[in-house]
N, C-alpha and C positions, 0 to 999 in steps of 0.2 A: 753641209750643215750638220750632218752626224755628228761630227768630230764635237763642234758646238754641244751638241746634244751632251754627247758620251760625259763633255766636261760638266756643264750643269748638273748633273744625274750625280755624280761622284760630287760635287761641292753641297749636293742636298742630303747626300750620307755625311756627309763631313758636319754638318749643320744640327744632323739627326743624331751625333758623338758616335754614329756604328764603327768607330773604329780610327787608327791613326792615318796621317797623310800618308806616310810610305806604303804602309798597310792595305791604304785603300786602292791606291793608284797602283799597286801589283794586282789587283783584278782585272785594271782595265786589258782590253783585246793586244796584245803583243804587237798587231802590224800597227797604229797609231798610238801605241802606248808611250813613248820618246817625246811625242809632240803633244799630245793632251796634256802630259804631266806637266811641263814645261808653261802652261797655259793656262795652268790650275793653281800652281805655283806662284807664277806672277801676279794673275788676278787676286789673290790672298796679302799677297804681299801691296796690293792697293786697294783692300777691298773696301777701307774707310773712305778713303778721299772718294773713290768709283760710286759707293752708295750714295753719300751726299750730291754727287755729281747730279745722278740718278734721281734723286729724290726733288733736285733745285729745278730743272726741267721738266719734273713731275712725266717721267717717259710711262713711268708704268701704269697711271692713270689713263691718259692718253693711248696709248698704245696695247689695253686690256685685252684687246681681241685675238691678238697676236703675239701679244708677252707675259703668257699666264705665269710663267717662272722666274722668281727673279733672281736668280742665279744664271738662267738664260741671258737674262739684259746684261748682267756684272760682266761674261766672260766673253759677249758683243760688244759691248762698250769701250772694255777694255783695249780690245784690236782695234779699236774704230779710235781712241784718242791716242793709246799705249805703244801701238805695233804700225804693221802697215798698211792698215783696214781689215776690214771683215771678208776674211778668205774664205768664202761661200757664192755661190750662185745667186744671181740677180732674183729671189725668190721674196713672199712676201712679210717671212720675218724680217729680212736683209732690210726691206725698204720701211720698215718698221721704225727702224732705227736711223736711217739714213733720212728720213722726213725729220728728225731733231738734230741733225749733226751740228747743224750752224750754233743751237741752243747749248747743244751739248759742249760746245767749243768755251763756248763763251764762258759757261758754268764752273768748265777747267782753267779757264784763266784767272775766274774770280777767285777759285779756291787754292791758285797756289798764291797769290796777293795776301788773300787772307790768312795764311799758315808759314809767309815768308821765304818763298822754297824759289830758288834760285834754279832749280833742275827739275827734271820729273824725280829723281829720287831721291829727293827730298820730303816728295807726297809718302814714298814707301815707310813700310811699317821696320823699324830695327831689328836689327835681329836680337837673340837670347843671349845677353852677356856671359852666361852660365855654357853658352855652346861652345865659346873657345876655351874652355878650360877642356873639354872632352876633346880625346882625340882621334885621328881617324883610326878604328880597328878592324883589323883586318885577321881573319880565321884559316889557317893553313889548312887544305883536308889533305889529310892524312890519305887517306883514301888511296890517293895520284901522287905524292911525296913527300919527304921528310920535314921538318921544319929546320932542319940542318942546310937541306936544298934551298927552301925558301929563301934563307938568309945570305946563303951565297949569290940567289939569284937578286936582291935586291943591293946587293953589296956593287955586284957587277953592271946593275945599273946607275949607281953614281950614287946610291945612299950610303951613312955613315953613320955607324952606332953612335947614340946619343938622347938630347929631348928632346922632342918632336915638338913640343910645347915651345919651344925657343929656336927650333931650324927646320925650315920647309924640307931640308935634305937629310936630316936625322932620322933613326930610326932604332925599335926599343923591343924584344925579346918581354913579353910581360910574366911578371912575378907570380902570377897565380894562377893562372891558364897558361901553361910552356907551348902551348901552338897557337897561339894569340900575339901578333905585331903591333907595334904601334906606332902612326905616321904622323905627321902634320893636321889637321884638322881641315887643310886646302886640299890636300892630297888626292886626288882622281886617278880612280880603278877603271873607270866604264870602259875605256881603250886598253886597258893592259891585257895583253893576250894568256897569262895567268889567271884572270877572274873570265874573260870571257869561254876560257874555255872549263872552268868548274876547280881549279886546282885553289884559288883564293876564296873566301866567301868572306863581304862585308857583313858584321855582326858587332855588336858594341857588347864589352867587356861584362856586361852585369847581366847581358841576354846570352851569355854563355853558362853562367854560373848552375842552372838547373840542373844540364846535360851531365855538367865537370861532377857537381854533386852527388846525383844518382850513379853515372856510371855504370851501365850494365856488365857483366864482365864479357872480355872478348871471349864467350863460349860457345859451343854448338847448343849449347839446352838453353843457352838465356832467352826467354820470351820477354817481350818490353811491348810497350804501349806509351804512343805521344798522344797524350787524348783530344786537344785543339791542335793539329800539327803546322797549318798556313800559317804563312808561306812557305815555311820549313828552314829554315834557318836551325831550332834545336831539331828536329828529327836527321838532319844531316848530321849534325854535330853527334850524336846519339850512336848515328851508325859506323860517323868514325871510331868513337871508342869502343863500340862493339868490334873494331875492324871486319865488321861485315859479317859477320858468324852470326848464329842465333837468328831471332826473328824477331823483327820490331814493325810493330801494327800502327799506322798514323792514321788518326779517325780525322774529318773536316766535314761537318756536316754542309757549310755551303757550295752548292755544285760549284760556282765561281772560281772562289775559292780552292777548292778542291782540284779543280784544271792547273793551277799557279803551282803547288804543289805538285803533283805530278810533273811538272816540266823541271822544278828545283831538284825534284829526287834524282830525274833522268839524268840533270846537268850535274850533279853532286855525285854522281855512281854509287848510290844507296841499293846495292842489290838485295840486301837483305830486310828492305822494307817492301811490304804490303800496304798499300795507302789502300781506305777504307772511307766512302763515300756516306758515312752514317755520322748519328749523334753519337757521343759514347756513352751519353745514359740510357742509351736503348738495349745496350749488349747486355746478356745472360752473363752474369759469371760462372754459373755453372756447366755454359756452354764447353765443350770441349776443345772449342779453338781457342779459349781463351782461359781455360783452369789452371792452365803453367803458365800464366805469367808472371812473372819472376820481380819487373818494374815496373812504376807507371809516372810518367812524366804528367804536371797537371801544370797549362799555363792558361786558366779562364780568361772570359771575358774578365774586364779591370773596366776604372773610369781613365786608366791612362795618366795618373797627373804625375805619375814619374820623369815622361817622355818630354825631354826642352832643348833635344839637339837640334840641329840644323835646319828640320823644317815645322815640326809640332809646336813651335811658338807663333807661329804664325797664325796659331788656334785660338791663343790664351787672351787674346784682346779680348773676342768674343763671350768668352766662357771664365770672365775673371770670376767669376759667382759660383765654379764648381765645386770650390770648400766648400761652399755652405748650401749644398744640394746633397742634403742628408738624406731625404727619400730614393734618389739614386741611387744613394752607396749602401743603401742598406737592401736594397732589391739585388745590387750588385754581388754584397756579402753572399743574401739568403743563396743566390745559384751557386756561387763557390762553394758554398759548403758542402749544398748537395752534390758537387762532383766530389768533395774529398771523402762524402761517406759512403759515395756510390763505390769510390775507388776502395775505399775499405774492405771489400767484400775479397780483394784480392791479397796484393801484396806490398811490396817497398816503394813509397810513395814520395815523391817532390812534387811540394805544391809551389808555385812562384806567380808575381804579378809584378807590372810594370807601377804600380800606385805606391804613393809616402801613406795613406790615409789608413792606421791603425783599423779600423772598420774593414777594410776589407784583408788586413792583415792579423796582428797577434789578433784579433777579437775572432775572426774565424777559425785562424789556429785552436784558440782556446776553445772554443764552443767545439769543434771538430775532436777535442782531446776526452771532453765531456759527454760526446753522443756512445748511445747503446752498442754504434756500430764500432766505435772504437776500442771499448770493453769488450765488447767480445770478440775482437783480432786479438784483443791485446797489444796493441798501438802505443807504440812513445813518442817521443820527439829525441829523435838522432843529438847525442850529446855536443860539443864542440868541437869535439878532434875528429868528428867524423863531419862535420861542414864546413868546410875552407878554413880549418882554423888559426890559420896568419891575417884572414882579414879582420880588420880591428872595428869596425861599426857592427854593432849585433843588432838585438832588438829592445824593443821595450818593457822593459818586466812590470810598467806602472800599467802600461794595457792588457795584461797576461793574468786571466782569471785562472790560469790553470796551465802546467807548465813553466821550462827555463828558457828565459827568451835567450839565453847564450847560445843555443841551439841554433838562434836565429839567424839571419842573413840582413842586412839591411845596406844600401847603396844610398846615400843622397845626393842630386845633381848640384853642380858648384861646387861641391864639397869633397869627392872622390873621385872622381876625372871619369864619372860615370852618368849615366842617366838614370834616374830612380826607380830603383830595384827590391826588391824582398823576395827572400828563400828562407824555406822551411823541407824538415825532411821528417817523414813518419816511418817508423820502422816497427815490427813485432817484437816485444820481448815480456814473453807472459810464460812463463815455467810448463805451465798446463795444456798451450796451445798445439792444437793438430796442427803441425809445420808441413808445409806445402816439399811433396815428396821433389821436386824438378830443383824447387831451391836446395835442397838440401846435396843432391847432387853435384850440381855446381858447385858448393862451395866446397864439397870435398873432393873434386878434381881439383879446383883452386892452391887445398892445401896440397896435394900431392906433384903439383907442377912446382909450388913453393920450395918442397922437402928438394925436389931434384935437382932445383937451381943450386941450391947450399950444400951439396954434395960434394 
């Protein structure tokens, strides 16, 4: 009945918006994580018809004693009409349920009569039209081999440069991250002994762009900071560009969390990361372990309405109302900002979210360009040619009290074979400014590796 449990508990985070489906379900315990997900999954994908179901039998009135959750009953139910009953012990949630079966049966037949459904998946919810336009991407680390390897080893296995978007067997070298692949959108990693052993990492193309962004340079003095690092997808990414040199600090304040992380780092061979059990608004900047930090990755909480791949629409039934949950976005805003002016304190800054909604973008930008703390870094916003400047979406200059949104980053889902994305980059340039001695190093080893290459 655990399992049960585990699933309920994460559909009542899912319910509470703490986060996305992928996102949530890498929390769960690794030995039943395969089969919860899988369970959490399906029940979402009929959680209309299952509630009605739910509701016509009136289980949960009936049954109060024993089914205070009702996400409990959804992901009983489900096994009990869905699968091949409720794989649990003869106990007295079990029989909770199983005193309605006959009810429950009946409820199910009226309701695919009523909805015209020839099949059980029929009752299921569609998926996100917008998901096959994105395709499956896939992140080489650098780390364990080249992306030259990569290609040959997917060549050798029966793939064919091409568009993935039109051949389950094609396969696509991307334009703007060069160790980024692109498959089919069918395409399954979970068994290729390339990702299971850490040498591929699934990462979608716009959830790369922070790392590509910032870039710390591969040096022994670079100090960096991933300041939300879970599940680590960018702090790998982060450490490959650093190829491992330097020191990059990944804060997760959820213990959870934070275990997920640690296992991504280990499987990713991030040796030159420190994962850091803390908020990062707690840190001292004028601590010593962290006065030379040189970067700081910023990827806050968001409301998430970027996210419409392949399983976060299975959200959007529930939460079609989250445009117009202005109180949300703007509590959302107010923490973003205070991590960009916490980060202020230090150095070169990428701020990024997974949200379309101006609110928690240009308008935090802009108010972040306006704070005391920005003025006295003396803080700008990184021009064009210093942020992806082939990609053709930017931002909004009609929501930009201050600043050039060209500077911007913007991804919309359906529209750029992405999920909805925003990047922004702060950088010092104030004439006057006490320039942080560690950076300055760096970039004059930079130039002298430079001088010797054109030699």
């Amino acid at each position: 009945m655990n399992f049960y449990f585990d699933a309920a508990k994460t559909l009542d985070r899912l319910d509470a918006k703490q986060g996305s489906i992928k996102g949530t379900i890498a929390t769960l315990p690794e030995k039943n994580r395969k089969r919860t997900s899988a369970l959490i999954i399906e029940t979402l994908k009929y959680k209309s018809a299952l509630t009605e179901i739910i509701q016509k039998a009136d289980l949960l009135k009936q049954e109060r004693k024993f089914l205070k959750s009702s996400n409990l009953a959804l992901v009983l139910v489900h096994d009990l009409l869905l699968a091949k009953g409720i794989q649990a012990g003869d106990g007295p949630i079990k029989q909770a349920v199983l005193r309605h079966k006959t009810r429950l049966n009946a409820e199910f037949t009226k309701l695919k009569i009523k909805r015209k459904a020839t099949s059980n998946l029929d009752l299921a919810q569609g998926a996100d039209a917008r998901a096959s336009k994105i395709p499956r991407y896939v992140r080489v680390n650098t780390k364990f081999w080249a992306t030259s390897e990569a290609l040959t080893y997917f060549t050798e296995k029966g793939f064919s440069n091409g568009d993935p978007l039109d051949s389950s067997t094609a396969f696509a070298q991307d334009k703007h991250i060069p160790d980024l692949l692109l498959f089919s959108p069918q395409t399954s990693f979970q068994d290729d002994p390339a990702y299971i052993s850490g040498k591929l990492i699934l990462q979608d193309k716009a959830s790369c762009f922070p790392a590509f962004v910032l870039s710390p340079p591969a040096h022994e003095k670079t100090v960096a900071i991933d300041a939300t690092a879970a599940p680590g997808n960018k702090t790998s990414h982060l450490s490959a560009l650093m190829k491992g040199k330097g020191k990059l600090y990944a804060f997760e304040r959820d213990r959870k969390r934070f275990g997920t992380l640690k296992m991504m780092l280990q499987k990713a061979a991030c040796d030159n990361v420190e994962p850091v059990n803390a908020d990062f608004l707690t840190i001292d900047p004028s601590d010593p372990k962290y006065a030379s930090v040189t970067h700081i990755l910023l990827d806050p909480s968001c409301s998430g309405s970027g996210i419409v791949n392949r399983l976060d629409h299975l959200l959007s039934a529930e939460n079609d109302d989250e445009d117009g949950d202005e109180d949300r976005l703007l509590k959302l805003a107010a923490f973003q900002l205070k991590m960009i002016k916490h980060a202020m304190q230090l150095q070169k800054i990428v701020y990024s979210t997974c949200s379309i909604h101006a609110i928690e973008n240009e308008h935090v930008v802009s108010a972040a360009l306006e704070s005391e703390e920005a003025t006295a870094g003396g803080f700008v916003l990184a021009p064009r040619q210093k942020v992806l400047p082939k990609w053709e979406r930017r931002g909004y200059q009609k929501d930009m009290k201050t600043g050039d949104a060209e500077g911007l980053v913007r991804c919309l889902p359906g529209e750029d074979a992405t999920n909805g994305f925003f990047v922004s980059c702060f950088v010092r340039k104030s004439p006057g400014r006490k320039r942080n001695a560690q950076s300055d190093d760096i970039e004059d080893g930079l130039r002298k590796q430079k001088r010797s290459r054109t030699k």
